[in-house]
C-alpha positions, -999 to +999 in steps of 0.1 A: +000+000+000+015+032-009+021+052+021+033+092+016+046+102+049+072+070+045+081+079+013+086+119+023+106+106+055+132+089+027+136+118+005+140+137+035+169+118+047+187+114+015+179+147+006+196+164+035+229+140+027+230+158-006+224+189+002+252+215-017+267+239+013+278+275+003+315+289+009+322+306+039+308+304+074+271+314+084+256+340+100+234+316+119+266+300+136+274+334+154+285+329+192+298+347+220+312+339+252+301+358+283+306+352+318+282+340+344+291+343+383+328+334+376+317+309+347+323+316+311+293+300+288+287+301+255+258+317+236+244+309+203+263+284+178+289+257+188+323+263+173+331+231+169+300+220+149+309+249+122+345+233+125+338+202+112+312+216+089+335+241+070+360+215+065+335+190+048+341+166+076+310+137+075+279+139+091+281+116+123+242+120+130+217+127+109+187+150+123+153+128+122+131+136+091+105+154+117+131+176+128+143+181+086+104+188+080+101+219+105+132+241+090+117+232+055+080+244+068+102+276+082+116+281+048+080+276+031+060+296+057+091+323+044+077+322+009+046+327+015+050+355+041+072+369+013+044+364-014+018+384+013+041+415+013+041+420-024+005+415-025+004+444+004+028+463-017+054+468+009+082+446-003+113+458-017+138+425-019+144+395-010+171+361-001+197+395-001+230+377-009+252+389+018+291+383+022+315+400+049+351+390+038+368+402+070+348+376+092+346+350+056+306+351+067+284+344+035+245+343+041+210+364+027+190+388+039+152+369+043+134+403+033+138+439+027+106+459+030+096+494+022+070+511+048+047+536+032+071+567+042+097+553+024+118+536+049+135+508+042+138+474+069+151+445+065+144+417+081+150+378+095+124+353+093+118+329+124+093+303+130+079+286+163+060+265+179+049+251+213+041+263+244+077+266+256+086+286+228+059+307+231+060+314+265+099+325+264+094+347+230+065+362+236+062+365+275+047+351+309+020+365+330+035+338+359+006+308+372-028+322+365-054+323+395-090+311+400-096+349+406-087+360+370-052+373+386-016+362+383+005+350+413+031+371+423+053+349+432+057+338+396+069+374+377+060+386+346+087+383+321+085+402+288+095+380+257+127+378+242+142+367+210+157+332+204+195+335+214+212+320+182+187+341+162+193+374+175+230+367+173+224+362+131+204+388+130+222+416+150+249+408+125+236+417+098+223+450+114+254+463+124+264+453+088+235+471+069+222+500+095+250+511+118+280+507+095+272+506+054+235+532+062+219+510+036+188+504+055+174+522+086+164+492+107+166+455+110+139+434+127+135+395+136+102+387+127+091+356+145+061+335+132+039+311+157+036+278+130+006+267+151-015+295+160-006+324+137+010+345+164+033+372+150+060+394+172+088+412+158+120+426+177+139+456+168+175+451+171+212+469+170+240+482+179+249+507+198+281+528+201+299+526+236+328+553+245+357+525+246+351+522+207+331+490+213+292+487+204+270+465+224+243+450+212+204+452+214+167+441+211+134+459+220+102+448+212+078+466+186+046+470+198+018+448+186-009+422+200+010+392+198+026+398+229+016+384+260+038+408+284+052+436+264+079+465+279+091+493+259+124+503+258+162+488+243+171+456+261+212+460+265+235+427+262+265+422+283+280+417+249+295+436+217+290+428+180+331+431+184+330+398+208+308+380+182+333+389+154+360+381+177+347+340+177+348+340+137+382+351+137+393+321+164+371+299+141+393+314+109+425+303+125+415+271+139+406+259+104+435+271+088+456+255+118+436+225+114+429+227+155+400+213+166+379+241+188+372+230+227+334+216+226+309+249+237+282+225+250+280+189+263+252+161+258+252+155+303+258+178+328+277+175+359+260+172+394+278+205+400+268+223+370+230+216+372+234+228+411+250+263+394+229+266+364+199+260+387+213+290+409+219+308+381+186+304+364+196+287+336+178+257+347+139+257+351+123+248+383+107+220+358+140+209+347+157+208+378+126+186+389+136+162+364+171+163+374+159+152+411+138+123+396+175+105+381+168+128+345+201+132+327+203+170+317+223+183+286+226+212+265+200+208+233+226+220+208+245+183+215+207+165+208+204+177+176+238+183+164+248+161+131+285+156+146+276+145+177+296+109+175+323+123+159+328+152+187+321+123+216+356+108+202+377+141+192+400+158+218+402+195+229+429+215+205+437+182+188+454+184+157+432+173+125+441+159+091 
């Protein structure tokens, strides 16, 4: 009996085997390392990963078709937003080939739009889904009461963007707005795949008096949040700190050194007790932890190189 989701799940697999990767490194494997009560931790994209990426090294572990199918219904929910802003006649360009030889970073811009006083945005295309996601992007009211209320002793917490997706897309704002004045703003657009939800974030840099510029988001007002606050959200990091890790990454492949792993697949006793601390660790997750769960950072769950990292050592010397 002929049976389509089998079928798709094969092509899906082969076809990400065969998929033909551009030169250069991406803007969605931007990192930074910042420090944490005494502990340095790394945000955004693993080092490593793009290491054995760039220098063609095979794919250990492939991602499950499931996980394959929700970037491609990203990348199609992408055309059709795309399709919608011509029909409102705000767009101005689109899949902006973008290449910054000092850092070897080659990507595209998902959209460029016109508003109707002339100002030109551009813009990076997210999607979503799940309550999780939801709740951290577009904000927390805390535990709801019988009353109608919230409790207090849960916060409200206005949404933020997506880590590794700001770090892509603050990248190519400080390319396009603050240094080459081609567009005005940049925005990360982020798309609910379930429910229709739509929040956008402003974000920058901005010019510190050491020469530095630190980086940004603030949200744009709108109803898709569920706890919005005005106002530029700082980083404790520059765009100069994110640049910095491209450079390490340039050397290290022209060395042929393999980077120290930014994540692990199990935490340490100790770790989870300081992340926990440190809220990095939900009250949910720590939970787990106390029931005998195994806790780990989700880049190693769903990275293709897993195996092959599990068996490499730190600064080792690669052929």
């Amino acid at each position: 009996m002929f049976n389509l989701t089998e079928l798709e799940d094969e092509f899906e697999l082969r076809d990400t085997d065969l998929q033909i990767r551009r030169q250069g490194l991406y803007p969605s494997e931007a990192s930074v390392i910042v420090t944490i009560d005494g502990r340095q931790i790394c945000k955004g994209g693993c080092m490593r990963s793009s290491y054995y990426r760039a220098l063609e090294y095979p794919k250990t572990d492939n991602v499950s078709p499931d996980v394959s199918m929700k970037a491609k219904l990203g990348k199609w929910d992408e055309i059709g937003l795309v399709t919608r802003w011509k029909e409102m006649g705000i767009w101005h360009d689109n899949a902006v080939k973008f290449f910054d030889p000092a850092h070897f970073v080659s990507g595209e811009l998902d959209a460029v739009l016109k508003t109707p006083d002339g100002v030109l945005i551009g813009y990076e295309v997210k999607t979503y889904h799940g309550q999780m996601a939801s709740t951290s992007i577009c904000g927390s009211r805390g535990r709801k009461l019988k009353d109608g209320g919230y409790s207090d002793k849960q916060p409200r917490k206005a949404g933020i963007p997506k880590m590794s997706q700001f770090l892509q897309a603050v990248f190519y704002s400080h390319k396009y707005v603050t240094q080459l004045h081609k567009l005005e703003e940049f925005r990360l657009y982020c798309l609910d795949r379930g429910d229709g939800t739509r929040v956008e974030f402003r974000v920058g840099t901005e010019l510190r008096p050491d020469g530095k510029h630190v980086c940004w988001w603030e949200q744009i007002p709108g109803k898709g949040w569920t706890v919005f606050e005005p106002g530029k959200v700082y980083q404790d990091f520059t765009i100069e700190e994110v640049q910095e890790r491209y450079i390490e990454l340039i050397k290290r492949l022209r060395e042929k050194k393999l980077p120290p792993r930014d994540f692990t697949s199990i935490y340490s006793d100790e770790y989870v007790e300081w992340a926990y601390k440190n809220k990095l660790i939900s009250a949910t997750k720590y939970g787990d932890y106390e029931k005998g769960e195994k806790l780990g950072d989700w880049e190693c769950s769903y990275c293709s190189y897993r195996t092959q990292c599990k068996g490499d050592t730190d600064g080792e010397q690669l052929s």
